[in-house]
Backbone as ProteinMPNN parsed JSONL, in Angstrom:
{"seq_chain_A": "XXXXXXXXXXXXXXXXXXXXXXXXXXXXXXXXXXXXXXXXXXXXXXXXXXXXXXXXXXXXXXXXXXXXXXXXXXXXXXXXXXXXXXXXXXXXXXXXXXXXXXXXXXXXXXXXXXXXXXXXXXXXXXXXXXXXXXXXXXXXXXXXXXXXXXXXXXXXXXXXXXXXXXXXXXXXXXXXXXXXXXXXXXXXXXXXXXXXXXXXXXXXXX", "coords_chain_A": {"N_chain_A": [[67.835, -54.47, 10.764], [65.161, -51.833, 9.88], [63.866, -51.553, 6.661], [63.974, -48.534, 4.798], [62.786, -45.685, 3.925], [63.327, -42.597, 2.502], [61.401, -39.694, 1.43], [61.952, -36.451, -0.288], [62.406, -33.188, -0.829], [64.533, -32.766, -3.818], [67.1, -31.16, -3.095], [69.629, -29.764, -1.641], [69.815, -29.493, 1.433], [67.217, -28.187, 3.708], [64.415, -29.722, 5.551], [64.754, -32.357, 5.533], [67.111, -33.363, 4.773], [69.078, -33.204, 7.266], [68.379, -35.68, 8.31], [68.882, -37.334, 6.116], [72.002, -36.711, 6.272], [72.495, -37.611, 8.695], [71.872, -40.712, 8.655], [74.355, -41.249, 6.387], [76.453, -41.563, 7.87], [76.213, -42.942, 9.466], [76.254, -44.877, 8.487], [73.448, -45.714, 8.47], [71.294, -48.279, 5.816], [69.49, -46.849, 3.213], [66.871, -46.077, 1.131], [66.862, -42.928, -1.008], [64.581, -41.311, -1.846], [64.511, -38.926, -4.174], [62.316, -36.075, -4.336], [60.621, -34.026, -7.302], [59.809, -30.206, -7.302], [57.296, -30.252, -8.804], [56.786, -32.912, -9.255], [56.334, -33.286, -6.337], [53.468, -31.593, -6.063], [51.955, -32.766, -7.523], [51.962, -35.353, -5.989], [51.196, -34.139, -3.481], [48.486, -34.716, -1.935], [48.392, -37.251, -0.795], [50.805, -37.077, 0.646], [50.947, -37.346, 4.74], [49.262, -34.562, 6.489], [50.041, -33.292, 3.824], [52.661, -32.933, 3.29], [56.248, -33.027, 2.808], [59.064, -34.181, 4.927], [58.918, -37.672, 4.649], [59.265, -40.453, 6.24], [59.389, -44.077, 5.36], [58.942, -46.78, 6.933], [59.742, -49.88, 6.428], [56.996, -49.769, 5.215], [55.515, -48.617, 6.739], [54.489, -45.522, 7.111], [56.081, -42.701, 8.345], [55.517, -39.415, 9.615], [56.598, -36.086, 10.137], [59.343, -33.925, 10.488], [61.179, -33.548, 12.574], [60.602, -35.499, 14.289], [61.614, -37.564, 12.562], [64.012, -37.398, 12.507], [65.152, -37.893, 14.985], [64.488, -40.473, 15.107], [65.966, -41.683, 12.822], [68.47, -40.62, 13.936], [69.074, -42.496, 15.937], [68.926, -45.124, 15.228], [71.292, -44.562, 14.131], [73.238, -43.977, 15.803], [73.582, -41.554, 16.414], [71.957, -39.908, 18.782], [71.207, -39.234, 21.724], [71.128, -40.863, 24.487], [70.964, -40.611, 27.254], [68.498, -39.182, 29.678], [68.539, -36.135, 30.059], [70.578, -35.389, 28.355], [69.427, -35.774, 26.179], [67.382, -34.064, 25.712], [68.551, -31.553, 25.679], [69.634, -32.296, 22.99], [67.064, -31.785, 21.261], [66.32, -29.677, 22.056], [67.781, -27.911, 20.84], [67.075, -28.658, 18.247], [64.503, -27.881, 18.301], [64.181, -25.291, 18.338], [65.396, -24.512, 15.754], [63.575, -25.626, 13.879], [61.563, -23.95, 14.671], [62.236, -21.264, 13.904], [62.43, -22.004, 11.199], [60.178, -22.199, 10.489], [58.857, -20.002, 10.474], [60.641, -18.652, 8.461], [59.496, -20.391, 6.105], [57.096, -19.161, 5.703], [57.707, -17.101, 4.564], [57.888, -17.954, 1.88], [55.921, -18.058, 0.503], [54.786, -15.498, -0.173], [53.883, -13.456, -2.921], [54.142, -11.177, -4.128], [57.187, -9.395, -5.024], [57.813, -7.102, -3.411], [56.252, -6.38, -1.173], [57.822, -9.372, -0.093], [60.446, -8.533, -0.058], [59.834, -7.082, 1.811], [58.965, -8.066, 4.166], [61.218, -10.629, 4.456], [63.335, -8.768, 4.999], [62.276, -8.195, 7.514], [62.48, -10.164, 9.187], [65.034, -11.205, 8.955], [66.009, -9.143, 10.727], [65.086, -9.186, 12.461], [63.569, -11.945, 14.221], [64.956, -14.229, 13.151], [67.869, -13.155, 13.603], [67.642, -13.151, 16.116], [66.972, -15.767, 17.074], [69.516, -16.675, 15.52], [71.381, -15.66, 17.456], [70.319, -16.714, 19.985], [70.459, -19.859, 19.614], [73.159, -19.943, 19.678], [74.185, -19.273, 22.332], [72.755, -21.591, 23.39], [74.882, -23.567, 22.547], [77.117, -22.372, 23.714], [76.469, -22.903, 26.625], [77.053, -25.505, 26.506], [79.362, -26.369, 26.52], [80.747, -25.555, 23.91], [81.09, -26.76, 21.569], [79.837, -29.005, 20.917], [76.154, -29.271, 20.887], [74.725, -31.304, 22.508], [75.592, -34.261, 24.788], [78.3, -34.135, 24.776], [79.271, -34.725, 21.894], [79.139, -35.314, 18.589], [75.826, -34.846, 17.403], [72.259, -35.354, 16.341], [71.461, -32.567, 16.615], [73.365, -31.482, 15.777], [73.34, -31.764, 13.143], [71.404, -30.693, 12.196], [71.377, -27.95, 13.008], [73.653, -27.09, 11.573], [72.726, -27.3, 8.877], [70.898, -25.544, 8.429], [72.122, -23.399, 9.312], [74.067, -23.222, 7.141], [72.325, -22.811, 5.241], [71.166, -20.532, 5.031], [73.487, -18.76, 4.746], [74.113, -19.046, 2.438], [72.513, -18.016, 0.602], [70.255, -18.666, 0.225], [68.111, -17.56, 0.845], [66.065, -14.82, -0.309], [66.951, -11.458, 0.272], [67.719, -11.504, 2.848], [70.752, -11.158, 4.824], [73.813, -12.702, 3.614], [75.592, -12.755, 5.006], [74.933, -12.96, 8.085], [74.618, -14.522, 9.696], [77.602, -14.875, 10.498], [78.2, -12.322, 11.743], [76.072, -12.222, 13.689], [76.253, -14.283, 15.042], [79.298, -15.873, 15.179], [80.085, -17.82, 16.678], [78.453, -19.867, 15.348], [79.056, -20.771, 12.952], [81.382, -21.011, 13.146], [80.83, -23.951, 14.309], [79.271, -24.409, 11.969], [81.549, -24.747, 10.122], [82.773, -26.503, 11.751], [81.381, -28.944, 11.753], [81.002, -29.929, 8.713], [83.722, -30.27, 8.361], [83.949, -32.524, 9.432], [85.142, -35.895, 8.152], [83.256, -37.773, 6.767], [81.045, -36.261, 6.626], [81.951, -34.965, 4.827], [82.17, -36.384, 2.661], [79.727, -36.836, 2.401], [78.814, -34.561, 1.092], [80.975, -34.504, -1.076], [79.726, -36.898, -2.648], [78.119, -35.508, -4.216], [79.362, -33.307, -5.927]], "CA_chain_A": [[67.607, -53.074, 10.386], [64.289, -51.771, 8.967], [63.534, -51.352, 4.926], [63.806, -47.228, 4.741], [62.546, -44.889, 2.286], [62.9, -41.162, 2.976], [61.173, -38.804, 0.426], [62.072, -34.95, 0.202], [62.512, -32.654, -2.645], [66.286, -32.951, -4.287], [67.896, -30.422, -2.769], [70.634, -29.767, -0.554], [69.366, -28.614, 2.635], [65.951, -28.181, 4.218], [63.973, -30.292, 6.633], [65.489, -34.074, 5.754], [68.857, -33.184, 5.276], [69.944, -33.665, 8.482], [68.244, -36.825, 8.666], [70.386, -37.886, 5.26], [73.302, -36.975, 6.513], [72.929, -38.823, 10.04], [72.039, -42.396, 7.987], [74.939, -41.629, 5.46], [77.127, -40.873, 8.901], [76.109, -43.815, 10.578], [75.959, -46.635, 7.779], [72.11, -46.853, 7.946], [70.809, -48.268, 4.316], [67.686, -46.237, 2.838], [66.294, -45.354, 0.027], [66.479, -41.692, -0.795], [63.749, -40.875, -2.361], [64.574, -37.351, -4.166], [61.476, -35.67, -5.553], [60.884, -32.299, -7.692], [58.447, -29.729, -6.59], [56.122, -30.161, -9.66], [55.645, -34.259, -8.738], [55.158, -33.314, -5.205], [52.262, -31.354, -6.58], [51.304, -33.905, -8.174], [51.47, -36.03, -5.095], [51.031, -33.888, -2.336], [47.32, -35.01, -1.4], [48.991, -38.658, -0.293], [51.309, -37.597, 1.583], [50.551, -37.223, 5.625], [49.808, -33.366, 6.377], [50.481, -33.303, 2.505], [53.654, -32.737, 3.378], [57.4, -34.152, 3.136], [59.718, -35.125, 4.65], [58.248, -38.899, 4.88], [60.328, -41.794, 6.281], [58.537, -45.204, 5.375], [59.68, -47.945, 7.539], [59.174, -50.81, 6.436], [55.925, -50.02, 4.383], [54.335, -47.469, 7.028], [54.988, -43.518, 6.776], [56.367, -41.383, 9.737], [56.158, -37.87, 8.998], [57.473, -34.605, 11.016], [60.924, -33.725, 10.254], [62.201, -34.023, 13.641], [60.687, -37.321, 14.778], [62.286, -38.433, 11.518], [65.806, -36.994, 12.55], [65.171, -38.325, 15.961], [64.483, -41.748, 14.555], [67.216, -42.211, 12.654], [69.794, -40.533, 14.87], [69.269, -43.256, 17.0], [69.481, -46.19, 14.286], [72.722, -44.046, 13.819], [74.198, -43.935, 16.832], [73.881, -40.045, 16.851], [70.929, -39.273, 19.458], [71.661, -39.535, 23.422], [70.266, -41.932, 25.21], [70.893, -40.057, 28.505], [67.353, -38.279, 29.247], [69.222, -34.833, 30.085], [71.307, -35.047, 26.832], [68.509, -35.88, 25.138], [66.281, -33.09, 26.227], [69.18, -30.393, 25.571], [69.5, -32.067, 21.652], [65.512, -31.489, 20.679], [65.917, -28.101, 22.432], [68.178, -27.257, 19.564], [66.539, -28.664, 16.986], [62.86, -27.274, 18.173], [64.539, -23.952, 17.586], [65.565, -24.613, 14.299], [62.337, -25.781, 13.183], [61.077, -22.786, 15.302], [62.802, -20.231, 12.573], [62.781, -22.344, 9.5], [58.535, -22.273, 10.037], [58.881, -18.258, 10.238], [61.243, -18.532, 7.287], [58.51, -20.831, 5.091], [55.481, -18.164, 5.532], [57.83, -15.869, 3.597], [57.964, -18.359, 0.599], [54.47, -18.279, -0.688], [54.446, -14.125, -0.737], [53.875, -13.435, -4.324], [54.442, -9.568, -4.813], [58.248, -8.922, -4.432], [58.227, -5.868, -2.522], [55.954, -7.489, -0.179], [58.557, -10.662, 0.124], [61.316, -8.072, 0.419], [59.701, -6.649, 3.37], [58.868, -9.825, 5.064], [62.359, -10.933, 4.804], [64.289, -8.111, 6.113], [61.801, -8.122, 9.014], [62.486, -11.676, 9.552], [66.169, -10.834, 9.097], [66.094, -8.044, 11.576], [64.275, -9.751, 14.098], [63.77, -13.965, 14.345], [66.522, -14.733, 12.669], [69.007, -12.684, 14.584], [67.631, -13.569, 18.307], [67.253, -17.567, 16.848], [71.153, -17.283, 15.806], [72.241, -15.628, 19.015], [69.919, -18.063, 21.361], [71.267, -21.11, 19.583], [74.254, -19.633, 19.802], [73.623, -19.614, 23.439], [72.642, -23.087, 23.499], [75.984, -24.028, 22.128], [78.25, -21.974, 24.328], [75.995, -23.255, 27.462], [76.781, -27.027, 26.533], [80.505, -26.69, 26.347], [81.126, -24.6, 22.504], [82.015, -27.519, 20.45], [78.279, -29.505, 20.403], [74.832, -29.486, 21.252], [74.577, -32.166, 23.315], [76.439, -35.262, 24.907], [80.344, -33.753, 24.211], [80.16, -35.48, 21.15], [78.436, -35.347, 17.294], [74.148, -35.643, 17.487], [71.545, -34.811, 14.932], [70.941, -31.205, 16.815], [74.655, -30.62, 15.553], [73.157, -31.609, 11.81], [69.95, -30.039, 12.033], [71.564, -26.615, 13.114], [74.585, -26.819, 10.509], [72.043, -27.361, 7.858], [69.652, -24.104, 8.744], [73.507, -22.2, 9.037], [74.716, -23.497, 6.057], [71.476, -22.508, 4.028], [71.304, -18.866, 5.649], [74.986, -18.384, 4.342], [74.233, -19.569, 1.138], [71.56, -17.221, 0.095], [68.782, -19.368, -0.559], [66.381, -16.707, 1.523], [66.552, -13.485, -0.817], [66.708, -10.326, 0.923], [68.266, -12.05, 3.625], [72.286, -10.971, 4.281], [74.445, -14.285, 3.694], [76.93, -12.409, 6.193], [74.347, -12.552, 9.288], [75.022, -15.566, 10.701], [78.858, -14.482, 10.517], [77.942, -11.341, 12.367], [75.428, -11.749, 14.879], [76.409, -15.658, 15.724], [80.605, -16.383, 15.179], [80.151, -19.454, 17.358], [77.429, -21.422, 14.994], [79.591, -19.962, 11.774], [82.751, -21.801, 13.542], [80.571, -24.74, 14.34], [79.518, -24.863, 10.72], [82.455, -25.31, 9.606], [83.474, -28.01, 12.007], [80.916, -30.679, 11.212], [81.084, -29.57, 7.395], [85.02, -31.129, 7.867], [84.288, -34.122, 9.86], [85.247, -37.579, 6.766], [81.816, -38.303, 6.703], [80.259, -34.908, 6.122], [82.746, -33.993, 3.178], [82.012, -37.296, 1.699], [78.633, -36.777, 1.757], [78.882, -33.514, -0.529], [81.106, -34.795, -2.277], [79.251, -37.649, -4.0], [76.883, -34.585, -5.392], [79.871, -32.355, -7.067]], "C_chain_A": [[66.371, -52.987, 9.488], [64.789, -51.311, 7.715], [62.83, -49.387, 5.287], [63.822, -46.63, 3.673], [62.205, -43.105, 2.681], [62.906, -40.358, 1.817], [61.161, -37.289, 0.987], [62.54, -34.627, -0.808], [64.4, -33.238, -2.894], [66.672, -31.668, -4.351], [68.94, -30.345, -1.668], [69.941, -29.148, 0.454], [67.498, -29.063, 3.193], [65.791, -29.114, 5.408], [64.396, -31.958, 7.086], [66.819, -34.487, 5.353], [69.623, -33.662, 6.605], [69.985, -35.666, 8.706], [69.345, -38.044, 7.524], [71.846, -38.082, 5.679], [73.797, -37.94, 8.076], [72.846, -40.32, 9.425], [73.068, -42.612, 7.176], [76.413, -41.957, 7.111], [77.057, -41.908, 9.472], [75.65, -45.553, 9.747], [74.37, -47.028, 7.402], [72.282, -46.249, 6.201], [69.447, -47.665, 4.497], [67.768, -45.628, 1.254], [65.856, -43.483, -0.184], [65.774, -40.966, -2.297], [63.61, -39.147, -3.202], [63.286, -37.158, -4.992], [61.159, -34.188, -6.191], [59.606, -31.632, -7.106], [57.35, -29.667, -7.339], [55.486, -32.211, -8.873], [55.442, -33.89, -7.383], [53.628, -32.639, -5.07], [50.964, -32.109, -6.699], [50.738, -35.144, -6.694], [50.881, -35.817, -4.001], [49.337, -34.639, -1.268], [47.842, -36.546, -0.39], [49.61, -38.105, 0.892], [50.546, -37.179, 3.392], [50.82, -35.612, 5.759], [49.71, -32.81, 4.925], [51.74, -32.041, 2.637], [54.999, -33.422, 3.386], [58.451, -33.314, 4.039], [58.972, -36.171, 5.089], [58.925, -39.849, 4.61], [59.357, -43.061, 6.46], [59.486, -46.026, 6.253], [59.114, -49.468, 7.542], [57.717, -51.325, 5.579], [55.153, -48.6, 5.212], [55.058, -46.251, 7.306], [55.103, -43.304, 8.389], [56.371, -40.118, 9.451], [56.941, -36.664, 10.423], [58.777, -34.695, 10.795], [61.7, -34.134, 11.513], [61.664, -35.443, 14.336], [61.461, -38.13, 13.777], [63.868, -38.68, 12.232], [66.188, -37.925, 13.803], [65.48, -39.998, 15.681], [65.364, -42.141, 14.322], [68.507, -41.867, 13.235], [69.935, -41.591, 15.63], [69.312, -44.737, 16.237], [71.168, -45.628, 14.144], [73.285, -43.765, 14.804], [74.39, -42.633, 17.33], [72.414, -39.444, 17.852], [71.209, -40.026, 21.026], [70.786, -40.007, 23.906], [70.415, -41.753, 26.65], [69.773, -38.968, 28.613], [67.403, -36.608, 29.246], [69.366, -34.412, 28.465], [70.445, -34.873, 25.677], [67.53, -34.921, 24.786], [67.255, -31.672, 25.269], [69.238, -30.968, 23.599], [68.104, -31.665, 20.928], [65.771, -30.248, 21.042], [67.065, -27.408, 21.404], [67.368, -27.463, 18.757], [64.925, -28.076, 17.131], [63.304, -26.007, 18.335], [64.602, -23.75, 16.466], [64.169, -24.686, 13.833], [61.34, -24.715, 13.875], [60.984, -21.872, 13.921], [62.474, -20.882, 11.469], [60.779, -22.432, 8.968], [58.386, -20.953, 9.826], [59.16, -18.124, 8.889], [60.361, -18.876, 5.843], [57.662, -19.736, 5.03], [56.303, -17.678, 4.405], [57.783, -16.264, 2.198], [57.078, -18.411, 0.059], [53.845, -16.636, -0.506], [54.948, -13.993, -1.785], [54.495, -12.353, -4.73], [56.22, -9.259, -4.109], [58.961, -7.825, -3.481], [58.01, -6.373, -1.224], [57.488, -8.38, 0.241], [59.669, -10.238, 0.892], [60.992, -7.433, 1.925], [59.612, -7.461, 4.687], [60.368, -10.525, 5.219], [63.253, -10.376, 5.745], [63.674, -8.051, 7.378], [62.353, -9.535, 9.774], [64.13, -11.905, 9.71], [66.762, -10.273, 10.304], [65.604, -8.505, 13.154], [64.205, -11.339, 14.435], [64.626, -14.961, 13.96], [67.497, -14.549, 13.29], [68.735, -12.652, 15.889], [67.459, -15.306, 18.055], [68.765, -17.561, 16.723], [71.899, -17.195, 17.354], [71.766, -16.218, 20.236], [69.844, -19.281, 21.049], [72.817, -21.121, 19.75], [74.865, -20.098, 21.015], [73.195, -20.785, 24.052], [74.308, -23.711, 23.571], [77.304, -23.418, 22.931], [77.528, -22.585, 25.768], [76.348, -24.63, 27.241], [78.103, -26.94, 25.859], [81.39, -25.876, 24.973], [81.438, -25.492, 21.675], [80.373, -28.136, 19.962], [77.474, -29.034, 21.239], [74.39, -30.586, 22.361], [75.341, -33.346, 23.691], [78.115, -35.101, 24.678], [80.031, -34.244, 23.131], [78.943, -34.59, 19.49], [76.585, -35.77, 17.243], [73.644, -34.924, 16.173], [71.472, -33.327, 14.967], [72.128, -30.713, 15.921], [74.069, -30.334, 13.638], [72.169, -30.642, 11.603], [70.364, -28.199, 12.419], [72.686, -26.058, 12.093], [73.995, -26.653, 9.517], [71.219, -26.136, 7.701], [71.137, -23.047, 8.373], [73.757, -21.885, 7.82], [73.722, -22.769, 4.915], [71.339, -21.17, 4.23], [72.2, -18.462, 5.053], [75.066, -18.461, 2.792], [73.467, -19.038, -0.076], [70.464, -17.475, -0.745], [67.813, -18.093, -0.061], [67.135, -15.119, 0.871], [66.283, -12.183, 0.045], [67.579, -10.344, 2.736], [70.391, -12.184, 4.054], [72.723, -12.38, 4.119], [75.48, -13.97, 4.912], [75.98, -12.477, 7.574], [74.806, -13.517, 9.769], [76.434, -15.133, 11.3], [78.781, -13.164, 11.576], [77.274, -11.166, 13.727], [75.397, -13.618, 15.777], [77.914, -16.603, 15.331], [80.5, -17.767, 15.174], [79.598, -20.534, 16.193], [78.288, -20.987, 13.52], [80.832, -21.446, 12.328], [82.079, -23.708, 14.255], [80.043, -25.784, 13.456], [80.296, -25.918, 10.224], [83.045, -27.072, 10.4], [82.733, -29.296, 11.967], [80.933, -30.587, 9.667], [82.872, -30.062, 7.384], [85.071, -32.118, 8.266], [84.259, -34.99, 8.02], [83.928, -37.404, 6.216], [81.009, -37.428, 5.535], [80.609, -34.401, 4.596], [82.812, -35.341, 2.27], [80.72, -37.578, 0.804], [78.46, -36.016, 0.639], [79.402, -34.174, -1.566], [80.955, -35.735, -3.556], [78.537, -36.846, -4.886], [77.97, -33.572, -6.466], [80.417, -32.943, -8.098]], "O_chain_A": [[66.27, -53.736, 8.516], [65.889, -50.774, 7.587], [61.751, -49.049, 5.775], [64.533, -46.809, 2.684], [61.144, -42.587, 3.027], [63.931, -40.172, 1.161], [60.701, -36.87, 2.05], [63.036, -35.366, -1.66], [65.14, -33.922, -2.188], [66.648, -31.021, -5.398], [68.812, -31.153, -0.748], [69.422, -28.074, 0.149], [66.863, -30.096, 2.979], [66.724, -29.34, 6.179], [64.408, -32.561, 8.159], [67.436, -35.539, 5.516], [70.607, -34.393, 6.726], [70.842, -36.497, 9.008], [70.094, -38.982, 7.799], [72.609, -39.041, 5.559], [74.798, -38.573, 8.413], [73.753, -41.1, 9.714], [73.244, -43.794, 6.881], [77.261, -42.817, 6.874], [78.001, -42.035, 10.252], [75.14, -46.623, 10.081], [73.94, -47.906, 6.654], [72.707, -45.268, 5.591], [68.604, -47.8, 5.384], [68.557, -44.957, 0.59], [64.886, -42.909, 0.311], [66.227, -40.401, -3.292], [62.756, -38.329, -2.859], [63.057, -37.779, -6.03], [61.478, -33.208, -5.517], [58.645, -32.207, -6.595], [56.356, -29.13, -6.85], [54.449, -32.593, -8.331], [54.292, -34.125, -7.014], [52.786, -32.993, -4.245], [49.793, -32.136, -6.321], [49.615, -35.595, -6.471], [50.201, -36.652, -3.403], [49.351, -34.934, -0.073], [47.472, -36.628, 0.781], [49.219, -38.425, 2.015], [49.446, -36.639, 3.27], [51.895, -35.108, 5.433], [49.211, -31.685, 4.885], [51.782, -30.86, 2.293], [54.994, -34.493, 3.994], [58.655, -32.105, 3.934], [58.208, -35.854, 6.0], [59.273, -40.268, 3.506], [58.639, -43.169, 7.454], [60.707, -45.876, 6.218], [58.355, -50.04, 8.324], [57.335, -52.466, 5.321], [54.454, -47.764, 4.641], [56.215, -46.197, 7.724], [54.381, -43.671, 9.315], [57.411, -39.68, 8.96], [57.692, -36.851, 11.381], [59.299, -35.795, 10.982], [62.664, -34.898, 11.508], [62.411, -36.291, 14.827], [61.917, -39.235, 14.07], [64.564, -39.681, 12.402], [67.216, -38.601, 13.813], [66.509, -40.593, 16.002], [65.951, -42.903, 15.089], [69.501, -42.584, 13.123], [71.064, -41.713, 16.106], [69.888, -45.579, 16.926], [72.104, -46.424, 14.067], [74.196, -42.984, 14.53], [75.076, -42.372, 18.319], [71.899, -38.411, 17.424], [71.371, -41.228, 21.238], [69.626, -39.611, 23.792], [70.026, -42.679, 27.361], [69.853, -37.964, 27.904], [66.597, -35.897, 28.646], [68.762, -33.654, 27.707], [70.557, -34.199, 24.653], [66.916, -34.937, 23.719], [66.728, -30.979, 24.398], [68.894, -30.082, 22.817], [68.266, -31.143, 19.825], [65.381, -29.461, 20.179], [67.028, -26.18, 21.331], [66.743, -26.48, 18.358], [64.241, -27.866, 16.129], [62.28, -25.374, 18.591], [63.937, -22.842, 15.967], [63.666, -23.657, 13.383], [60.183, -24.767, 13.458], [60.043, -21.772, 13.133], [62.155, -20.113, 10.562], [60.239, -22.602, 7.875], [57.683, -20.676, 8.854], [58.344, -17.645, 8.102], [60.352, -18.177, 4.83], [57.565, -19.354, 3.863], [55.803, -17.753, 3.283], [57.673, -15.419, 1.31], [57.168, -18.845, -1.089], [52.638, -16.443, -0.656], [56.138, -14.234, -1.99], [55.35, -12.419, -5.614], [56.416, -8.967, -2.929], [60.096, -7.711, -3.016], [58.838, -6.71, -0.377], [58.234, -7.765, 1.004], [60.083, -10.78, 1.917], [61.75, -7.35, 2.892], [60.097, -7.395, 5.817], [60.574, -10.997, 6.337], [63.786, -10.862, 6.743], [64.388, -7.869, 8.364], [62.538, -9.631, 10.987], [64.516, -12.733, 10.535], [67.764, -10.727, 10.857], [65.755, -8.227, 14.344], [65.172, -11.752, 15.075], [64.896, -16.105, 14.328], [68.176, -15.508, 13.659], [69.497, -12.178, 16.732], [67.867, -16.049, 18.947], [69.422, -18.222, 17.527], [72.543, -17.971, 18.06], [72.41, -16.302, 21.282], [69.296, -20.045, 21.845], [73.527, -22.113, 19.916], [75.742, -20.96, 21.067], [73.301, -20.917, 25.271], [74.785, -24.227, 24.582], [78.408, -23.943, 22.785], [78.55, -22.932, 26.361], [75.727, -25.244, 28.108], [78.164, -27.358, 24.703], [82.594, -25.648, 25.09], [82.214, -25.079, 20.813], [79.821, -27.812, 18.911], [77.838, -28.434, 22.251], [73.423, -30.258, 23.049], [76.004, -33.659, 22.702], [78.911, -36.011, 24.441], [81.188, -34.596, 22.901], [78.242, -33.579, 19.537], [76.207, -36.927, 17.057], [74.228, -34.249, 15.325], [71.423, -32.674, 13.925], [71.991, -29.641, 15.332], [74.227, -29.304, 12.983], [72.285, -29.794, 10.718], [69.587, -27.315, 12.057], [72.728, -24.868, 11.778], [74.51, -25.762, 8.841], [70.918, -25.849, 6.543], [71.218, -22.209, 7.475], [73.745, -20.756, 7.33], [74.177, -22.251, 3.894], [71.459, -20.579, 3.157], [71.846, -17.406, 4.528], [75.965, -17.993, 2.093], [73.59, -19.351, -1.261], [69.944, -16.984, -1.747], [66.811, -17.788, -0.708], [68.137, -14.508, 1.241], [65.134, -12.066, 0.471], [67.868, -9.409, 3.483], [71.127, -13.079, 3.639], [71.95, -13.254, 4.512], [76.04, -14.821, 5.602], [76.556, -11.766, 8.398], [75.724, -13.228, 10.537], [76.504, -15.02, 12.524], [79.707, -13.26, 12.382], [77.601, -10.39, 14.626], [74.737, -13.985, 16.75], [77.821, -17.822, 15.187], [80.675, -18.616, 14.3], [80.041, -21.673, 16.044], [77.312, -20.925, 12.771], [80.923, -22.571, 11.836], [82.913, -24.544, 14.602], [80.048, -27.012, 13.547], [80.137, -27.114, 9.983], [83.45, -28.142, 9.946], [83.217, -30.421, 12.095], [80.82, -31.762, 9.317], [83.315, -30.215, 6.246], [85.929, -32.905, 7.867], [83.561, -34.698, 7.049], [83.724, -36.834, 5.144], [80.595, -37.611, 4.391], [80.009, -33.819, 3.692], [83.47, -35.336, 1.23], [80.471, -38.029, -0.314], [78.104, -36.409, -0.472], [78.841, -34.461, -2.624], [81.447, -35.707, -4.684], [78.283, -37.176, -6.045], [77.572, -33.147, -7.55], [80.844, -32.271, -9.037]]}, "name": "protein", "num_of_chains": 1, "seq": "XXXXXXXXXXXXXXXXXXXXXXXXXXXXXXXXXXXXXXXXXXXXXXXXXXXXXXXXXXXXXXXXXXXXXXXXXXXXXXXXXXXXXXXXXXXXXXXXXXXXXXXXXXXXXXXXXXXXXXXXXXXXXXXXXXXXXXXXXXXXXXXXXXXXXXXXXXXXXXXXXXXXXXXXXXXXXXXXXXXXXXXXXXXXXXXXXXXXXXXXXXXXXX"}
């Protein structure tokens, strides 16, 4: 097994979340690198992009969030190795990272009215046709996962976008939408948020 080091701010959620929770999920060892948003400041020029998330392997950097996730889903046993299956898990997660790049623009509008307007548009519109055509994904590929019958990264990588929507990190943004205009990914939430694993992960942080 390679020497892994995945840096990303210290927070719950975002772009290397998923990939955390597939290595905690699947035994791989790594180094998790948490950093705040003043040292990535500080560092950003380094990294690739000057951006994180950034999985070293071994000594050399990988960046993009989903080649990361990809990566280690498959050290972890969670990424399909049937080229179908495999096709239908990226086509979740290049939705997700579809919306969650819409979602970033709105974080570096300064004037709050502004921000508020940009949200509810983003609310009103890309948000609520992304929940109900992953939604759509997920009732097309059986209603339980994303790909392969079973547990993959698409399942983490779309619980993690749910979970943070619900949670009211994006202001202006209802926490009830998902609940409203996508049941299914609300009730799919919840069910990788109870697999062992998942509720072990949280709960080393409370």
């Amino acid at each position: 097994m390679p020497n892994l080091k995945l840096t990303y701010f210290d927070i719950h959620g975002g772009r290397a979340e998923p990939a955390r929770l597939a290595m905690h999920i699947g035994g791989v060892a790594f180094e998790d690198d948490r950093i705040s948003f003043k040292e990535f400041g500080a560092k950003r020029a380094g990294y690739p992009f000057r951006r994180v998330p950034v999985l070293e392997i071994d000594g050399t950097e990988l960046s993009q969030g989903n080649s990361i996730i990809r990566y280690v889903g498959k050290l972890a046993g969670l990424y399909p190795t049937d080229a179908l299956q495999a096709a239908y898990c990226d086509e979740a997660m290049d939705a997700v990272e579809d919306i969650v790049s819409k979602q970033v623009v709105t974080m570096s509008i300064e004037n709050e009215a502004d921000k508020k307007a940009a949200r509810e548009a983003l609310a009103e519109g890309p948000i609520a046709l992304y929940l109900e055509g992953i939604q759509a994904l997920l009732e097309a590929r059986g209603g339980e996962y994303f790909s392969d019958g079973r547990l993959t990264v698409a399942d983490l990588k779309v619980m993690v976008w749910v979970r943070g929507l619900r949670s009211g990190i994006l202001d202006y943004v209802p926490t009830d939408l998902a609940d409203k205009r996508a049941p299914k990914l609300v009730e799919h939430l919840e069910r990788v948020l109870a697999l062992p694993k998942v509720v072990a992960y949280y709960g080393q942080f409370s």
